[in-house]
PQR file of N, CA, C, O and H, with PARSE charges and radii, in Angstrom:
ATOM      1  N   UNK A   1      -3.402  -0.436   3.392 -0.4000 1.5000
ATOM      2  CA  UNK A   1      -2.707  -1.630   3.759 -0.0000 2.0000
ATOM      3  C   UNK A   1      -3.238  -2.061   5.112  0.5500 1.7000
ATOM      4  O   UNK A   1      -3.556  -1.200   5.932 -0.5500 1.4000
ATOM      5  N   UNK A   2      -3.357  -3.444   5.401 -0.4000 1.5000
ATOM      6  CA  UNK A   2      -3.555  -3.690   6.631 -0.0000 2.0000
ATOM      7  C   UNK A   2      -2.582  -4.623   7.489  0.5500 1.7000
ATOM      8  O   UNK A   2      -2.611  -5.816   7.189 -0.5500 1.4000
ATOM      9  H   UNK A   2      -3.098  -4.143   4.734  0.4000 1.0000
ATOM     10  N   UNK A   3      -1.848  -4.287   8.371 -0.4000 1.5000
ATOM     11  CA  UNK A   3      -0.686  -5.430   8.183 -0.0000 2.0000
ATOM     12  C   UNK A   3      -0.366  -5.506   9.628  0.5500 1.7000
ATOM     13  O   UNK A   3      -0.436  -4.502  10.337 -0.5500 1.4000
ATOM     14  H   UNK A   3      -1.824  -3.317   8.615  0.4000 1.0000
ATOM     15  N   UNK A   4       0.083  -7.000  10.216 -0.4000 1.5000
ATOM     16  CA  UNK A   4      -0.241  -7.671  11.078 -0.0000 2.0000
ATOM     17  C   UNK A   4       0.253  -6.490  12.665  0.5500 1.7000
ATOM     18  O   UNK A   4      -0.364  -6.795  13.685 -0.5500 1.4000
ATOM     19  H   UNK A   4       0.140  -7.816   9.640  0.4000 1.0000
ATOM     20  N   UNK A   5       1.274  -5.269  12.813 -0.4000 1.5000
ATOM     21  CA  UNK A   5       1.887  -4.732  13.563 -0.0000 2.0000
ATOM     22  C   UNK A   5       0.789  -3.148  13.533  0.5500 1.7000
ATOM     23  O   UNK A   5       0.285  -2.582  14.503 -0.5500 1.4000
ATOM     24  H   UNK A   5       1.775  -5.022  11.984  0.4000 1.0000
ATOM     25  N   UNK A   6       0.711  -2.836  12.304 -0.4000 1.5000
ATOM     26  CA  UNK A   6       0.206  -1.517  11.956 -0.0000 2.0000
ATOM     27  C   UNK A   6      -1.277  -0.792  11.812  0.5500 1.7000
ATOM     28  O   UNK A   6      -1.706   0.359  11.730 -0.5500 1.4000
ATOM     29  H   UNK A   6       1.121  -3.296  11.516  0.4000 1.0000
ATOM     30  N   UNK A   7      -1.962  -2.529  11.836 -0.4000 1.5000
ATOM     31  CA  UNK A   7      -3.839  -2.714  11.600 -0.0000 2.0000
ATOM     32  C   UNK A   7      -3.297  -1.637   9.732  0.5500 1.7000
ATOM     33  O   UNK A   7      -2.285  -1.548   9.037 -0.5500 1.4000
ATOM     34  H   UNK A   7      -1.613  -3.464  11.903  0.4000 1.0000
ATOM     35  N   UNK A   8      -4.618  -1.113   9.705 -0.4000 1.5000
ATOM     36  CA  UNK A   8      -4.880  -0.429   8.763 -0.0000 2.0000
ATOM     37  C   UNK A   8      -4.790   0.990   8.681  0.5500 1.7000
ATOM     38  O   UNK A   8      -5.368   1.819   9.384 -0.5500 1.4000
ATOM     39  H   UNK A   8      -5.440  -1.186  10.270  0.4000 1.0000
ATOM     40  N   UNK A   9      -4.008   1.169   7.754 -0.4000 1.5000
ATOM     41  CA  UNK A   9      -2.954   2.692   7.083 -0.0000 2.0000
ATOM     42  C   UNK A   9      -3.167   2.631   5.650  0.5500 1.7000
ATOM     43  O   UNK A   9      -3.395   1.795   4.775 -0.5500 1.4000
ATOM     44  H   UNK A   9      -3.539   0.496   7.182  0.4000 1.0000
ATOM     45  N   UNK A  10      -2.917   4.440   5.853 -0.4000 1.5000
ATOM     46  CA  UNK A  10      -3.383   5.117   4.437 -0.0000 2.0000
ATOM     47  C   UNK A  10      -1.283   5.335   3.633  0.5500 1.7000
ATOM     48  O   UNK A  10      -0.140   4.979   3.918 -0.5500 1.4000
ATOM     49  H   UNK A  10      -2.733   5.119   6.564  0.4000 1.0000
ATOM     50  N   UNK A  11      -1.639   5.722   3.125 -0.4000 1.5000
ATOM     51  CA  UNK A  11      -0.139   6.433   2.565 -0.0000 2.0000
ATOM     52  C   UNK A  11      -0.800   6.699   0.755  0.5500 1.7000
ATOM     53  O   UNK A  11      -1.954   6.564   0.348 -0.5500 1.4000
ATOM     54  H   UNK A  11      -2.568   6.011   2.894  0.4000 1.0000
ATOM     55  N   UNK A  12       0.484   7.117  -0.025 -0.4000 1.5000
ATOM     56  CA  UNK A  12       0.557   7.992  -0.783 -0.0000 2.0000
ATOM     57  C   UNK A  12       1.919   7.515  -1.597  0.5500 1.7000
ATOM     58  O   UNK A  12       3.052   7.618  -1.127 -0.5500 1.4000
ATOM     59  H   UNK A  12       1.422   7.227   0.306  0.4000 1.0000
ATOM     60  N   UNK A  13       1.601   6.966  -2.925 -0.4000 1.5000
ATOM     61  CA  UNK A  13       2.790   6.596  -3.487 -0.0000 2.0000
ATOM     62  C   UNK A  13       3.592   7.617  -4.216  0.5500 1.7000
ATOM     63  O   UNK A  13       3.229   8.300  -5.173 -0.5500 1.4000
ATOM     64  H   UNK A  13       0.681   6.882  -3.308  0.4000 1.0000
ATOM     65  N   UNK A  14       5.109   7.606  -3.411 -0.4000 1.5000
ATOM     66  CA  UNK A  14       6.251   8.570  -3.674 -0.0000 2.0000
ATOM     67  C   UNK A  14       7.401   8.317  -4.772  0.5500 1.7000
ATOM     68  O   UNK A  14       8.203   9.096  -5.286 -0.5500 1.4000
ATOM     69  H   UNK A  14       5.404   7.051  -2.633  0.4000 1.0000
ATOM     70  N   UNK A  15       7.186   6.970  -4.934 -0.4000 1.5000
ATOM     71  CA  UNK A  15       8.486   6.897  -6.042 -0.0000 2.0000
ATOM     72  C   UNK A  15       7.955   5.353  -6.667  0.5500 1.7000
ATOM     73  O   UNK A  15       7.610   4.447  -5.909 -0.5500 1.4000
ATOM     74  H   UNK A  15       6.534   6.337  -4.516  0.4000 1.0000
ATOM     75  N   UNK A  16       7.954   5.236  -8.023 -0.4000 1.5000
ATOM     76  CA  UNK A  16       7.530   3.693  -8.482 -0.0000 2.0000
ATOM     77  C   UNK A  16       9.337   3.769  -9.688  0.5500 1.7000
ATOM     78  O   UNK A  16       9.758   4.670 -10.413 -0.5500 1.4000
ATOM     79  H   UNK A  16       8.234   5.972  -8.638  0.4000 1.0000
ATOM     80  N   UNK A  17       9.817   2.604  -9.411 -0.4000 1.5000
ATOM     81  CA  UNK A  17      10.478   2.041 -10.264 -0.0000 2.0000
ATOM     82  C   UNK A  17      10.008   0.660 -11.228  0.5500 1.7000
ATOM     83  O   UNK A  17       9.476  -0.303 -10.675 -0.5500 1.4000
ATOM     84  H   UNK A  17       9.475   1.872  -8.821  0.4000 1.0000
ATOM     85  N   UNK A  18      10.206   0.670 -12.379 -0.4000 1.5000
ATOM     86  CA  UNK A  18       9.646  -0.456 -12.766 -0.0000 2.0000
ATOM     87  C   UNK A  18      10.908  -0.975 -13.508  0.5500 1.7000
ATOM     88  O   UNK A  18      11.607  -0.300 -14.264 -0.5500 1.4000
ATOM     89  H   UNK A  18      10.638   1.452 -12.829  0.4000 1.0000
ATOM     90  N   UNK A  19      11.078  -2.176 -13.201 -0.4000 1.5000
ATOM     91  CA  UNK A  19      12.160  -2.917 -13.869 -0.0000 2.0000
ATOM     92  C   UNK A  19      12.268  -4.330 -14.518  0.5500 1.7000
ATOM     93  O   UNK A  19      13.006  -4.949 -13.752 -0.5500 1.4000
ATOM     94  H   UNK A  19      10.510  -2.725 -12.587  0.4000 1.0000
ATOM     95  N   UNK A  20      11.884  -5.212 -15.609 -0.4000 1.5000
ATOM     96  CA  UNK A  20      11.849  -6.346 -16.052 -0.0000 2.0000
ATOM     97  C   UNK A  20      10.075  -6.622 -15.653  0.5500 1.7000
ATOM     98  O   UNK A  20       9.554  -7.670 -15.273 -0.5500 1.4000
ATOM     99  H   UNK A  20      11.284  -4.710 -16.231  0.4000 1.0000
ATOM    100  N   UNK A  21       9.549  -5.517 -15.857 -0.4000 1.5000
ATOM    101  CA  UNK A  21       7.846  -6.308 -15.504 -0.0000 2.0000
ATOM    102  C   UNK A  21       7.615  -6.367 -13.621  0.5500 1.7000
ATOM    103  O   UNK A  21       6.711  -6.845 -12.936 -0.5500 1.4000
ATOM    104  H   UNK A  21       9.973  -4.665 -16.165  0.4000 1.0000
ATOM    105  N   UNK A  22       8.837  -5.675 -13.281 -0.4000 1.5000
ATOM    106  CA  UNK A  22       8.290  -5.965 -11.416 -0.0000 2.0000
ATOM    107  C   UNK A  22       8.263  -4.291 -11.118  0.5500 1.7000
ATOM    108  O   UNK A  22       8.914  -3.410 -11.679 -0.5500 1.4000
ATOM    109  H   UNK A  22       9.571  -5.287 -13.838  0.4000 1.0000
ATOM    110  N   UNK A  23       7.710  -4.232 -10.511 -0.4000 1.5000
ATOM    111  CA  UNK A  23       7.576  -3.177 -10.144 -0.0000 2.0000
ATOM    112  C   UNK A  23       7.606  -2.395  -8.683  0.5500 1.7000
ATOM    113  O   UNK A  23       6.556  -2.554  -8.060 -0.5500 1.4000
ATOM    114  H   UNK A  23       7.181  -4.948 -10.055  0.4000 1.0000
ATOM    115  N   UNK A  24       8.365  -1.772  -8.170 -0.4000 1.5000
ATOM    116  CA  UNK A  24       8.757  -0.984  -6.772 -0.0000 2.0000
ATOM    117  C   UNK A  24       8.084   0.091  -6.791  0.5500 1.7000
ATOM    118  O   UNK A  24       8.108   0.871  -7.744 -0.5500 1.4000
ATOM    119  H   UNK A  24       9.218  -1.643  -8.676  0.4000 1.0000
ATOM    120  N   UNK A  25       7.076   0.341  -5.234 -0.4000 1.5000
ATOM    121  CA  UNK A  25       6.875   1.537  -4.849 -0.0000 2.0000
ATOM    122  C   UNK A  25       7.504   1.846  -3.787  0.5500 1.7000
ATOM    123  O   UNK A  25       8.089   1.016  -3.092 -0.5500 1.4000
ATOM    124  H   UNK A  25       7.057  -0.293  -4.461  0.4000 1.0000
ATOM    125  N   UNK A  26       7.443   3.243  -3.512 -0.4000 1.5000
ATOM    126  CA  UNK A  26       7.685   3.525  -2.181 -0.0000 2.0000
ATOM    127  C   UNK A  26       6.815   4.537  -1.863  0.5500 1.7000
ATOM    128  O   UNK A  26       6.642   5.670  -2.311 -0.5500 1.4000
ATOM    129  H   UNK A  26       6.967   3.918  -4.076  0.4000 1.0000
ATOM    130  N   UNK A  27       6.228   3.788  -0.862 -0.4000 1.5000
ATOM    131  CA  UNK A  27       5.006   4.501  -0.113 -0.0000 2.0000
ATOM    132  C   UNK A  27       4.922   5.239   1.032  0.5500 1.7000
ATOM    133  O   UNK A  27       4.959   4.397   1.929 -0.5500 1.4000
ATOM    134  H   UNK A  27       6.369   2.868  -0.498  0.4000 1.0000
ATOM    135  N   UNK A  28       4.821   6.427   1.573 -0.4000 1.5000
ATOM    136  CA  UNK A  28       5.251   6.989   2.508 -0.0000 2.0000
ATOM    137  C   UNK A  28       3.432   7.502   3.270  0.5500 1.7000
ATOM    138  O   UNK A  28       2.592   8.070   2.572 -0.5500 1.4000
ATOM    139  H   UNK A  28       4.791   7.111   0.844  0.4000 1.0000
ATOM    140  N   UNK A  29       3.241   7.208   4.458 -0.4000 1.5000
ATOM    141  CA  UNK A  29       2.298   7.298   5.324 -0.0000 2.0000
ATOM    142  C   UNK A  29       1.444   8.726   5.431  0.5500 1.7000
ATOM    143  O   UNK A  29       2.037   9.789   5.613 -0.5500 1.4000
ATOM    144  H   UNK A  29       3.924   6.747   5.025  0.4000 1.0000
ATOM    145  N   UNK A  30       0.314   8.666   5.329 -0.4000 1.5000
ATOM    146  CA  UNK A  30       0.042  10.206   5.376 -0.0000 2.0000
ATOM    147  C   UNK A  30       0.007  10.574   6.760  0.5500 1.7000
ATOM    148  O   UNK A  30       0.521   9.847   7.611 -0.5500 1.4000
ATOM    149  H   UNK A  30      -0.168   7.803   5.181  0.4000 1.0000
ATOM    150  N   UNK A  31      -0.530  11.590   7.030 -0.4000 1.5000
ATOM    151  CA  UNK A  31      -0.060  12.254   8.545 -0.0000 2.0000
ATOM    152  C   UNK A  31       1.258  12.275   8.816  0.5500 1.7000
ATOM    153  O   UNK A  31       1.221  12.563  10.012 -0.5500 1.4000
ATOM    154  H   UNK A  31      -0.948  12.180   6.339  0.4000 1.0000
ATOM    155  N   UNK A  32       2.313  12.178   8.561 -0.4000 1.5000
ATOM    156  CA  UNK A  32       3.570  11.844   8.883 -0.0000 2.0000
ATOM    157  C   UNK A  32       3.688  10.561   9.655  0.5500 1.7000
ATOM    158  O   UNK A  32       4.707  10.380  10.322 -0.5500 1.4000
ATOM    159  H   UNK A  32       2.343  11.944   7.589  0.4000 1.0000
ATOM    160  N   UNK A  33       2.700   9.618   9.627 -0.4000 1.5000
ATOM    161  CA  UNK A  33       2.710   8.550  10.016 -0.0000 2.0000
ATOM    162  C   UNK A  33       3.364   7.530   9.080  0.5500 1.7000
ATOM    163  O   UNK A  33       3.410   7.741   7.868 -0.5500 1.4000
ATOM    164  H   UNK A  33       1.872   9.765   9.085  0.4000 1.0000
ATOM    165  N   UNK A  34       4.050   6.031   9.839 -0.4000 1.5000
ATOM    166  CA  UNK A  34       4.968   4.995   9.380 -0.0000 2.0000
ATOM    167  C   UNK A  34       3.521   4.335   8.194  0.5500 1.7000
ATOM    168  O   UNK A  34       2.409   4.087   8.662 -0.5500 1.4000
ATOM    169  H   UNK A  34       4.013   5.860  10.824  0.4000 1.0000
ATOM    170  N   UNK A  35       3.756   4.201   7.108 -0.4000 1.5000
ATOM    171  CA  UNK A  35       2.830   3.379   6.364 -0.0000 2.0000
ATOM    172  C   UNK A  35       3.246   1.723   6.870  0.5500 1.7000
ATOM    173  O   UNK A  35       2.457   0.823   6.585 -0.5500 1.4000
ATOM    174  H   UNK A  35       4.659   4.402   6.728  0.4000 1.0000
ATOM    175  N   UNK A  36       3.927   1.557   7.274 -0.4000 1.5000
ATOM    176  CA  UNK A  36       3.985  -0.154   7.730 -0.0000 2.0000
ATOM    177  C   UNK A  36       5.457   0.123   9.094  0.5500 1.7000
ATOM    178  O   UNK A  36       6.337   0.936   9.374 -0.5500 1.4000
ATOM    179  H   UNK A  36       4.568   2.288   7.506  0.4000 1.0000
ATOM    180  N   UNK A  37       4.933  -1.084   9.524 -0.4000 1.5000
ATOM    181  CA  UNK A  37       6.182  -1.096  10.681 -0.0000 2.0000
ATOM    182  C   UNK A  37       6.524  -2.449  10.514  0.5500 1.7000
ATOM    183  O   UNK A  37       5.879  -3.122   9.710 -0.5500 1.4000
ATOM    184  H   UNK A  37       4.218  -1.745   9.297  0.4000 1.0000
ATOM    185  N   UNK A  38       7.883  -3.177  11.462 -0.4000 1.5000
ATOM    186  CA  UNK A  38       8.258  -4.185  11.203 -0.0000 2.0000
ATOM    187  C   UNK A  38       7.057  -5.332  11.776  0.5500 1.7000
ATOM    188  O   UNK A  38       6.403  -5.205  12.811 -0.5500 1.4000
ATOM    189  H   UNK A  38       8.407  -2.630  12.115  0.4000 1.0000
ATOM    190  N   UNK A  39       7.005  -6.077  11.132 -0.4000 1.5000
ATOM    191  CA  UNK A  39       6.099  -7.268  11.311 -0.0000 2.0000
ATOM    192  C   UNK A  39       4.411  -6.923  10.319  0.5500 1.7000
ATOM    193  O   UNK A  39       3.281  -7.371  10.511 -0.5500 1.4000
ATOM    194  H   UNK A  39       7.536  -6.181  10.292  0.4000 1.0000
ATOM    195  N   UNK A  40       4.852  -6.122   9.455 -0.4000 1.5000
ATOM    196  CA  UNK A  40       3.862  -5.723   8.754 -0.0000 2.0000
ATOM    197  C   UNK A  40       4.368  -6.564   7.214  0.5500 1.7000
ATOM    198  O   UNK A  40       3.678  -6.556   6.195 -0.5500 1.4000
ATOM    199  H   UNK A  40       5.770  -5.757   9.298  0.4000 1.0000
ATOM    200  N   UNK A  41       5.467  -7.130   7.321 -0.4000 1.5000
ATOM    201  CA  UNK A  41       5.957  -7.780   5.325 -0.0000 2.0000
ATOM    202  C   UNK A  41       4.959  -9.055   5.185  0.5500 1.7000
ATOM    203  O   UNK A  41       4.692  -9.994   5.935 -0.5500 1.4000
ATOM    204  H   UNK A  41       6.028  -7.137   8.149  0.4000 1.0000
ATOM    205  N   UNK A  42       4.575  -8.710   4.034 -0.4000 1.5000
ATOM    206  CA  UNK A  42       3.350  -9.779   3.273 -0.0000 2.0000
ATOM    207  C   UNK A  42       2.234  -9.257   3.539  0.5500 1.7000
ATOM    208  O   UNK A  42       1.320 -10.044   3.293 -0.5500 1.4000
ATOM    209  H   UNK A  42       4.792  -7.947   3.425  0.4000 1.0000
ATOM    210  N   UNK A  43       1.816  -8.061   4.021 -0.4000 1.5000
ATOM    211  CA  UNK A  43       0.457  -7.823   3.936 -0.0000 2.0000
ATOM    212  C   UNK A  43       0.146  -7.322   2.998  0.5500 1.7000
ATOM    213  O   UNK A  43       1.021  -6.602   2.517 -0.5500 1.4000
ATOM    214  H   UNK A  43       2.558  -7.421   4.221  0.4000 1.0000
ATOM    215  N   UNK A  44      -1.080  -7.385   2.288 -0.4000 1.5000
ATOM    216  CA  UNK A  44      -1.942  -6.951   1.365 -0.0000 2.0000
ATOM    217  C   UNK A  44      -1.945  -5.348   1.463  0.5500 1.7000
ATOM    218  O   UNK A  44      -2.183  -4.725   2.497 -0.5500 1.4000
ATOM    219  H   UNK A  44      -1.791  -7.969   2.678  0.4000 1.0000
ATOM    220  N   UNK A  45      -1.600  -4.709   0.040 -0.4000 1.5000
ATOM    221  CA  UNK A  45      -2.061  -2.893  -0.418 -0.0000 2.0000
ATOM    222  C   UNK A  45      -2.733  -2.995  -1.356  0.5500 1.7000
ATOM    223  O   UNK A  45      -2.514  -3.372  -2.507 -0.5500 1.4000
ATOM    224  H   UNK A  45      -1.407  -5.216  -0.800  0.4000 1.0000
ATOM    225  N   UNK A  46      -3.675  -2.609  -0.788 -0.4000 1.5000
ATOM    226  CA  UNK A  46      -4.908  -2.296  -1.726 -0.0000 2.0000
ATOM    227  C   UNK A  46      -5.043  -0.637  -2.316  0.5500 1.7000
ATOM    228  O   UNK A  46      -4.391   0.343  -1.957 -0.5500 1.4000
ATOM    229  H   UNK A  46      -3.853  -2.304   0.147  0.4000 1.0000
ATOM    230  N   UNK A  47      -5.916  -0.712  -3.138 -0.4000 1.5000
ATOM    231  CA  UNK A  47      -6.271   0.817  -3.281 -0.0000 2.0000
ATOM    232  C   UNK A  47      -8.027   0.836  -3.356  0.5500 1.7000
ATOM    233  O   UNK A  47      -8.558  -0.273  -3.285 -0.5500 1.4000
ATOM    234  H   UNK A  47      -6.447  -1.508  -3.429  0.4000 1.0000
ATOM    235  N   UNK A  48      -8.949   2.065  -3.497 -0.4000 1.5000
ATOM    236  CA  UNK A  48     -10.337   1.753  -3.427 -0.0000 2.0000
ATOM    237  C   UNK A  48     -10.484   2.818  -4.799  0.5500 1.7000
ATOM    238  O   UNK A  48      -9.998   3.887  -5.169 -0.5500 1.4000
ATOM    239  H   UNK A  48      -8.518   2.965  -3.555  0.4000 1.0000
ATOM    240  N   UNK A  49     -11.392   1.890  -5.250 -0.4000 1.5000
ATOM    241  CA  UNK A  49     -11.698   1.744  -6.898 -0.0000 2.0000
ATOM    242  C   UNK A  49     -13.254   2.376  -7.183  0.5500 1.7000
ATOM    243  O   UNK A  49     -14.180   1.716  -6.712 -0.5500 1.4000
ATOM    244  H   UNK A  49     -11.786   1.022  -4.949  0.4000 1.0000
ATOM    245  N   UNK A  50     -13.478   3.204  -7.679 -0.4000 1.5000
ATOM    246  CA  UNK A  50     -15.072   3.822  -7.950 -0.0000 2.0000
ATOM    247  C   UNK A  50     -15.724   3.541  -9.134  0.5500 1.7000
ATOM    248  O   UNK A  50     -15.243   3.951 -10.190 -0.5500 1.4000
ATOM    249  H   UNK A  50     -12.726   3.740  -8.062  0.4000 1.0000
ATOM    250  N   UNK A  51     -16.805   2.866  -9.113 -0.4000 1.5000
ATOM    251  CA  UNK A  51     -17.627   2.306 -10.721 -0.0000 2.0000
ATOM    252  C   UNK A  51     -18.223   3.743 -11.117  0.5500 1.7000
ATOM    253  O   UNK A  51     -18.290   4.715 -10.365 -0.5500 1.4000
ATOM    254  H   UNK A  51     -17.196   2.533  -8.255  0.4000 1.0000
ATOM    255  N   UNK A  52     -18.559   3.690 -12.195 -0.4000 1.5000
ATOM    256  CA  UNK A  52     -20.063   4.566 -12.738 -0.0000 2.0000
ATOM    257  C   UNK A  52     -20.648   5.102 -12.055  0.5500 1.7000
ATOM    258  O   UNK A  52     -20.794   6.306 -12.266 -0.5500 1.4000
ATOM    259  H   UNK A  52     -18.505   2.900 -12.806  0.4000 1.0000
ATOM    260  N   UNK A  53     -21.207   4.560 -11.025 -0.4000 1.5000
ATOM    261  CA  UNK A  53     -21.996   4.327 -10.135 -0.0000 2.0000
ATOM    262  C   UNK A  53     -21.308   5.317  -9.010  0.5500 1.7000
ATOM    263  O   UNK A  53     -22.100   6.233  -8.793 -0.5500 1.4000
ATOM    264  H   UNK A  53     -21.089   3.582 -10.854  0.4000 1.0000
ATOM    265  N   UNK A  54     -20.600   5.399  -8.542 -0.4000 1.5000
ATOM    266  CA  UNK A  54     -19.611   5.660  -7.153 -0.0000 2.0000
ATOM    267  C   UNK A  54     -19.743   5.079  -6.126  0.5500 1.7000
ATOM    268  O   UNK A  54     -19.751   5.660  -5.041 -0.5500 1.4000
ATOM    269  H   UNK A  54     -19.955   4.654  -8.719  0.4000 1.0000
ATOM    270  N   UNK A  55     -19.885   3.692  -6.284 -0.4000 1.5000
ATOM    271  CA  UNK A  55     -19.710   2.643  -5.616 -0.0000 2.0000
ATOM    272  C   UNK A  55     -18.380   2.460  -5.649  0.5500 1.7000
ATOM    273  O   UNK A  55     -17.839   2.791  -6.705 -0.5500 1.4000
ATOM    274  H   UNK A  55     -19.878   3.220  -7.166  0.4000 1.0000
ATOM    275  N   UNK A  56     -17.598   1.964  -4.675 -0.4000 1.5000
ATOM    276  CA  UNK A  56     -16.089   1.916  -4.076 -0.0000 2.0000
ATOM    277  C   UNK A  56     -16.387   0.192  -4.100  0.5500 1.7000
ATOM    278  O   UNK A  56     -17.388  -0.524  -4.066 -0.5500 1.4000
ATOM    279  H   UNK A  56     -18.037   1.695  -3.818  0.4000 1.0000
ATOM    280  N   UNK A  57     -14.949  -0.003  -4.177 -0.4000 1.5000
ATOM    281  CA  UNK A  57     -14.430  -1.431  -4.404 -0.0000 2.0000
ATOM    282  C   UNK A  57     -12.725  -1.518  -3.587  0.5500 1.7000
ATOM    283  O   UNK A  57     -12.028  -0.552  -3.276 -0.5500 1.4000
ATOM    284  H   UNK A  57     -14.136   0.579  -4.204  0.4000 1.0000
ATOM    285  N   UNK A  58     -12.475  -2.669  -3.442 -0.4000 1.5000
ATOM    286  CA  UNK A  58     -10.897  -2.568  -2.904 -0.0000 2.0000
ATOM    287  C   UNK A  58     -10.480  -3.448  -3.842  0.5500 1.7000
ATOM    288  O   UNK A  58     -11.171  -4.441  -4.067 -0.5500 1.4000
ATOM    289  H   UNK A  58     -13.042  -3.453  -3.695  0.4000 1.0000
ATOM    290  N   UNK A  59      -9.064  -3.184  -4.665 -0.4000 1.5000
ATOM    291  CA  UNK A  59      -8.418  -3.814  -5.218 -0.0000 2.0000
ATOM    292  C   UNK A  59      -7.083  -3.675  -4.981  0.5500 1.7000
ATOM    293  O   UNK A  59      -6.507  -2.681  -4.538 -0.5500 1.4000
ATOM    294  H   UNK A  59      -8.503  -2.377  -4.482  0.4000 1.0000
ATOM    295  N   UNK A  60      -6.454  -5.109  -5.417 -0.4000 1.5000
ATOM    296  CA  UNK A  60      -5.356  -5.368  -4.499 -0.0000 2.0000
ATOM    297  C   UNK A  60      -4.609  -4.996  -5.495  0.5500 1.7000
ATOM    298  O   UNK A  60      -4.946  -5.106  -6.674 -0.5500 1.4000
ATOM    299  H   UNK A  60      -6.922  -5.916  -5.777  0.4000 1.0000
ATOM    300  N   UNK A  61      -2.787  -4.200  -4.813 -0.4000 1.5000
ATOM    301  CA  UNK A  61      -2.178  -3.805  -5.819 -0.0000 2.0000
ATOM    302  C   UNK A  61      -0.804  -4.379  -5.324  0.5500 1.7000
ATOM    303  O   UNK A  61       0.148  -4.082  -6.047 -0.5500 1.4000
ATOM    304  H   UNK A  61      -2.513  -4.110  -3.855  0.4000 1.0000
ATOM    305  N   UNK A  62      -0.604  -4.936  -4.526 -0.4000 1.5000
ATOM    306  CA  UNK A  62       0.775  -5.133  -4.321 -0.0000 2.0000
ATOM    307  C   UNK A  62       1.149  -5.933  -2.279  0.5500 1.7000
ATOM    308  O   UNK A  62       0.818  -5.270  -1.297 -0.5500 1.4000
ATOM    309  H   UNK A  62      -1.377  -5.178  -3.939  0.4000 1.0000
ATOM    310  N   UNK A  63       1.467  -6.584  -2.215 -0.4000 1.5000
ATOM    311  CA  UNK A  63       2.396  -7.113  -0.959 -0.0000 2.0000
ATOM    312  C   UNK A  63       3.430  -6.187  -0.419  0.5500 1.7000
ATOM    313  O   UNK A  63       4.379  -5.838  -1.121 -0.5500 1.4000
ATOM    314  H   UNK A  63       1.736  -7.123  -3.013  0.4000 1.0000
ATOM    315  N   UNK A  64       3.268  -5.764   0.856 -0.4000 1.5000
ATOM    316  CA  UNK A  64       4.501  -5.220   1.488 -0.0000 2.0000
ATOM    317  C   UNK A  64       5.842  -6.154   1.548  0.5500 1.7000
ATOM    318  O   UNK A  64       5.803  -7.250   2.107 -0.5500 1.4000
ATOM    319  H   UNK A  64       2.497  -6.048   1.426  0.4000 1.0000
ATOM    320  N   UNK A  65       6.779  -5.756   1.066 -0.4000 1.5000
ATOM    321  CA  UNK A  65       7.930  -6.488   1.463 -0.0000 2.0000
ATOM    322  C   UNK A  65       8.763  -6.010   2.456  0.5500 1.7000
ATOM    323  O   UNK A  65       9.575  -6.728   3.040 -0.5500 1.4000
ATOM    324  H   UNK A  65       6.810  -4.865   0.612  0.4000 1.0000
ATOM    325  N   UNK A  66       8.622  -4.977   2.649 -0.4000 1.5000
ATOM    326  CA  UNK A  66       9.666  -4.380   3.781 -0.0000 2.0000
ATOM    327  C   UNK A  66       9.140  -2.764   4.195  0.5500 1.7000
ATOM    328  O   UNK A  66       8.439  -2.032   3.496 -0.5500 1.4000
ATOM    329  H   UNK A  66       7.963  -4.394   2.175  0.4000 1.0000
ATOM    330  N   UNK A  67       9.706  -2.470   5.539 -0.4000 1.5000
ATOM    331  CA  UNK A  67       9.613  -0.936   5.882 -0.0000 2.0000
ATOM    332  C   UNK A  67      10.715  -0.200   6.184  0.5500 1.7000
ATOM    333  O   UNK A  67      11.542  -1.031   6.559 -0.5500 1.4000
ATOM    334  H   UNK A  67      10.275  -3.064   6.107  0.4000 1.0000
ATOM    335  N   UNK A  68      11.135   0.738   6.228 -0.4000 1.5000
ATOM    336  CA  UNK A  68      12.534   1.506   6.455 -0.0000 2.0000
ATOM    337  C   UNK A  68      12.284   2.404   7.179  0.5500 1.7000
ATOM    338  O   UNK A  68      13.174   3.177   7.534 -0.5500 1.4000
ATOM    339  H   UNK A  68      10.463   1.412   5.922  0.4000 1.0000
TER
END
């Protein structure tokens, strides 16, 4: 994720709910670090994607909406 308070952070998805086609993660920071802080909602989470090849790609998986 890269998001406007936090620059760019790793994390590790801990819990996905899926409900009516939307779908909730909750992502918790590796290092024991905050995966987003406040002023981080609407930034882009990506994940990095490997071809055949092992060439890496970033694809986008979801908008932060909030941090706790």
């Amino acid at each position: 994720m890269f998001g406007a308070s936090s620059k760019c952070t790793t994390g590790q998805i801990v819990t996905v709910v899926v409900s009516e086609n939307l779908g909730i993660f909750a992502v918790e920071g590796m290092n024991g670090e905050n995966f987003g802080k406040p002023g981080d909602s609407g930034a882009i989470v990506f994940r990095e994607v490997f071809d055949d090849h092992k060439e890496g790609h970033l694809e986008v998986v979801a908008i932060l909406s909030g941090t706790i």
